[in-house]
C-alpha positions, 0 to 999 in steps of 0.5 A: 500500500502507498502512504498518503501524505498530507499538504496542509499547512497549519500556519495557512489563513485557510487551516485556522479558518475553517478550524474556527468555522469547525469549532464554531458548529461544534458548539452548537452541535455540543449545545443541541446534544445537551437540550437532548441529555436534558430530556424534559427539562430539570422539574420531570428529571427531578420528578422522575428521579422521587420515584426511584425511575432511571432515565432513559441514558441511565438504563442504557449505560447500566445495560451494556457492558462497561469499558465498550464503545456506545454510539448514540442515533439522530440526537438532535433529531426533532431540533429543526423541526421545532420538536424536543431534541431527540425527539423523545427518544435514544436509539443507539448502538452497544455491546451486551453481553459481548452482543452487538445491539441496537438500543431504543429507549423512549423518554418518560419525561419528555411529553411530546402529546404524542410520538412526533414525526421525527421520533416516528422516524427515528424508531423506524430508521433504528429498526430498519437498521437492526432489521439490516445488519441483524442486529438484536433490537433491545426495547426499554420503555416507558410514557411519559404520566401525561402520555399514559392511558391516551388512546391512538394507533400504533405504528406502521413501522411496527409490523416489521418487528415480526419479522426481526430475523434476529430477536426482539427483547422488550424491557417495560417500566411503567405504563405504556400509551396507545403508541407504544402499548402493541410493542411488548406483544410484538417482541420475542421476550418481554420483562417487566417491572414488578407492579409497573405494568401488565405482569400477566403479559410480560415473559419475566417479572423483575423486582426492580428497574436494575432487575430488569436489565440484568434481565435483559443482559441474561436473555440476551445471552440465551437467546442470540446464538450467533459468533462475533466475527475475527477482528484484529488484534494488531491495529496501527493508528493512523499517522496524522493526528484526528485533532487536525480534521477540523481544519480539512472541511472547508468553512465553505460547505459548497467547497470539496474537501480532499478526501485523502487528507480524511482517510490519512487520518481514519484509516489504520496506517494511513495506508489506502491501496488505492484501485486503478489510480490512473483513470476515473480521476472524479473519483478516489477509490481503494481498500484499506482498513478501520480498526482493523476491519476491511473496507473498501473506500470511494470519494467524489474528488470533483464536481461531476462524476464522468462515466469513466469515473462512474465505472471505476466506482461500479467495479470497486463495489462489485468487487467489495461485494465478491469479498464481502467488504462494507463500502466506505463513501466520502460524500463531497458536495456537488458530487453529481453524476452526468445523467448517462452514467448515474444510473449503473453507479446508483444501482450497484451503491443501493445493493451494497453494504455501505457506510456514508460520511457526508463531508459538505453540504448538498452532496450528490444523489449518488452518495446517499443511495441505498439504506446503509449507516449515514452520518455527517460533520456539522455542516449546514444546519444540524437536522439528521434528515437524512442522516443518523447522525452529526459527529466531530470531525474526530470522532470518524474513526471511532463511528466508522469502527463501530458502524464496521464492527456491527457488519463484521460478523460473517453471521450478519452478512450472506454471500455476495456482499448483501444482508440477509433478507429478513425472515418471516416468524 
């Protein structure tokens, strides 16, 4: 493999622009992601907490394992649109057990009048990802007083929970309300809090809240059958320091920002084996890896991607596929395809098993095609449409580990490249 080298200039008026400009969007992201940790505000924490409840954070960390990663979903979710941040709800991945998870736990103290728009779409796209990567799909639930005993209909996303290839577990602690009452009956395990709610329903009964989870940690263990994928236990950190990522992004989001100077910085060694360097110069593809798992990695170099370009992408995913290693994509602003040659290269991303790190504003169609894992730097406003989530330019390599290690299973990912298809209960 070729080293990537780096041309930044720390003493450049452009490096500490953008780093201030990077800052800058880093505050309100840190601000947005407190309203959300605030929940539903000091008086319904206080209140909640006189009653001997956790909040919905409290029981996630008590539930998975210590010293592991946990990557928290859409947590300004709801912020654009007027709606509490995080929308009510915590969706997140972590480790149970030794179990990769995905987690959703709704927020007793934030009263919403009923599940917003954007935590409907955040349960759903939480699901579908589960659904995706086979994920165990832990549920921790409670409403919100206000919420308990008011009638409506239940979710549409909730049909697809009987179909979950892998399980559903369903922790309750206290009344549910019409959104949230079907789910306990749809999940594949269902505990309860002794005197919370219909102990007649559930599959366990805990004495209490801390109870439950070990409860939770337990049938986990019994009921996921799968083996964790090999990783590596050598692992050679990149050679530039991540500090420097907030200086790469332009402070311009319409501006393209280079993507080896990304990769020079998230993979391990620096090294990307770059895949036929000599043609398609619209687009950067190559093999390299993150935290010791294989990935295969295609970035918009320019404005427009020229069919040759196109073509370089299509094949490295086809050969991604072949070895059953996720895609990477770097997704540049005005990175559009030329219309003949968007079509094959929108095709094969929407089959792949890839991961979208967003890099500016606008980024082309191409980038964002197919249901694979989404995230963004805090470019623009800090809406999650369409992404599952805005992070600090240094923790990429972190997320991306993460988000891979949840692909990495041979168990999760069927011949070809492909997740397998869920199957019917």
């Amino acid at each position: 493999m070729a080293t990537l080298d780096t041309a930044l200039d720390p003493r450049a008026p452009s490096f500490l622009d953008n780093r201030s400009t990077a800052q800058a969007g880093l505050r309100a992201l840190d601000h947005a992601h407190a309203q959300a940790r605030d929940g539903g505000g000091e008086k319904e924490v206080t209140r909640h907490h006189a009653r001997g409840k956790l909040l919905p954070r409290e029981r996630i960390e008590l539930l998975v394992d210590s010293d592991t990663a946990l990557l928290e979903l859409a947590a300004t979710a709801g912020r654009e649109a007027g709606e509490p941040v995080g929308a009510g709800l915590v969706t997140a991945l972590g480790v149970v057990d030794g179990i990769e998870c995905m987690l959703i736990a709704n927020d007793p103290t934030v009263y919403v009048g009923g599940p917003a728009q954007a935590g409907r779409a955040k349960f759903a796209r939480a699901v579908e990802l589960a659904g995706r990567h086979l994920l165990p799909l832990v549920l921790l639930l409670e409403s919100t007083p206000e919420e308990q005993g008011r009638h409506g209909l239940p979710d549409p996303c909730f049909a697809r929970l009987g179909r979950m290839a892998a399980p559903v577990l369903c922790a309750v602690f206290g009344p549910l309300d019409a959104w949230l009452a079907p789910l306990p009956d749809l999940a594949d395990h269902t505990i309860t809090v002794r005197g919370r709610a219909d102990a007649g329903r559930m599959d366990m009964v805990a004495e209490d809240e801390r109870d439950a989870l070990r409860m939770v940690r337990q049938t986990v263990r019994r009921l996921v059958t799968y083996q964790r994928g090999p990783q590596s236990d050598t692992v050679e950190p990149p050679r530039y320091d991540a500090e420097e990522l907030l200086a790469v992004a332009s402070a311009n989001p319409a501006a393209v920002t280079e993507p080896r100077e990304v990769l020079a910085r998230v993979l391990d060694g620096s090294d990307l084996d770059e895949f036929r360097p000599q043609r398609g110069a619209a687009l950067l593809a190559g093999f390299g890896a993150v935290h010791g798992h294989p990935v295969a990695v295609l970035a918009a170099t320019g404005p427009v991607i020229d069919p040759d370009s196109a073509d370089k992408g299509v094949e490295l995913v086809r050969l991604a596929g072949k070895a059953n290693v996720p895609v990477l994509v770097l997704a540049n602003p005005a990175g559009h395809t030329q219309a003949d040659s968007s079509a094959l290269l929108l095709r094969a991303l929407a089959q792949a098993d890839r991961i979208t790190l967003v890099l500016g504003g606008s980024p082309g169609s191409w980038a964002l095609a197919g249901p694979g894992f989404r995230f963004s730097w805090p470019v623009g406003d800090l809406s999650t449409e369409p992404y599952d989530g805005v992070i600090d330019p240094r923790d990429s390599r972190t997320v991306l580990g993460i988000c891979l290690s949840v692909s990495a299973s041979p168990a999760r990912r069927a011949p070809g490249g492909a997740p397998e298809r869920e199957v019917a209960s």
